[in-house]
C-alpha positions as semicolon CSV with decimal commas, in nm:
position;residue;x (nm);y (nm);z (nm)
1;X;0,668;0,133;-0,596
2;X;0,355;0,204;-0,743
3;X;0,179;0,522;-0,808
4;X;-0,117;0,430;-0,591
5;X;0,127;0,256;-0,310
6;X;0,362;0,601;-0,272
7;X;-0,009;0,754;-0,147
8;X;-0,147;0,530;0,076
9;X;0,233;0,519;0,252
10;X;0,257;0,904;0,239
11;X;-0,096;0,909;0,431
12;X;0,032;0,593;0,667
13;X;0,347;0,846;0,779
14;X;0,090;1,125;0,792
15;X;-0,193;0,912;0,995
16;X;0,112;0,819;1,262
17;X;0,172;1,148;1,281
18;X;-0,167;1,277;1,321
19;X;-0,206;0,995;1,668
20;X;0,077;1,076;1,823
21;X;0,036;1,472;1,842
22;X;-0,331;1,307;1,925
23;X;-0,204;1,077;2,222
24;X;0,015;1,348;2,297
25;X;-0,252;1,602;2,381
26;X;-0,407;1,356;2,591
27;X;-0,718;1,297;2,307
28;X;-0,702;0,966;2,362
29;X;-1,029;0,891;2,177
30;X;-0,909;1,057;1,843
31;X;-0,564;0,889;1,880
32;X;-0,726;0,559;1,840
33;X;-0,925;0,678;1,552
34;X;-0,597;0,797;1,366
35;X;-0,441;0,422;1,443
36;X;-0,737;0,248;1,303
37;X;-0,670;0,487;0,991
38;X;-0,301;0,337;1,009
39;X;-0,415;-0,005;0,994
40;X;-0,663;0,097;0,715
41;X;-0,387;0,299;0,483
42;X;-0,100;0,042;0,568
43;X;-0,312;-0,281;0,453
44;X;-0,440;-0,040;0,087
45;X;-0,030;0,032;0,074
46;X;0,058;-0,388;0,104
47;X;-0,233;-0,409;-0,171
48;X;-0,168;-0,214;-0,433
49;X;0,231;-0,293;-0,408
50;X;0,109;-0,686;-0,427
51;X;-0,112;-0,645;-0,720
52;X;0,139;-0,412;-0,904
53;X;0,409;-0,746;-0,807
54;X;0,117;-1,009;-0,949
55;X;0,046;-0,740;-1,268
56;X;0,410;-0,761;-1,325
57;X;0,468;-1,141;-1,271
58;X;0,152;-1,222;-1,533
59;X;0,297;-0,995;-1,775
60;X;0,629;-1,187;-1,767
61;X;0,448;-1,496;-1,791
62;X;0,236;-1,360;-2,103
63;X;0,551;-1,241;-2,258
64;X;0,743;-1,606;-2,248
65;X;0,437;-1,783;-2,380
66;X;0,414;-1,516;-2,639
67;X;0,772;-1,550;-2,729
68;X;0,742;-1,974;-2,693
69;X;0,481;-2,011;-2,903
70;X;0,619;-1,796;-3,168
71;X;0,965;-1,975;-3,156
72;X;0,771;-2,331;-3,099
């Protein structure tokens, strides 16, 4: 998992935390603030994890036309 993706998951566990002690305490105004900060920190951790999968994939891709048009 990448670098950026291990973050905004660490502050997705921490944001869940944060609205349930929120909901919890009967702050039911701040509770919803701390799930639309899930939503937020859960779609950056999908992100970075798909671009890291798409970096990967066009480096592969690179690599076997490199290696094709050298053999070729």
């Amino acid at each position: 998992m990448p670098r950026l993706a291990l973050y905004a998951f660490i502050v997705c566990l921490l944001t869940v935390a944060a609205a349930v002690v929120s909901f919890a305490r009967g702050s039911w105004g701040l509770g919803i603030v701390w799930i639309l900060l899930v939503g937020l920190s859960s779609n950056m951790t999908w992100y970075y994890v798909r671009r890291a999968r798409a970096q990967k994939e066009l480096r592969a891709a690179l690599a076997a036309q490199a290696d094709h048009s050298a053999t070729g």
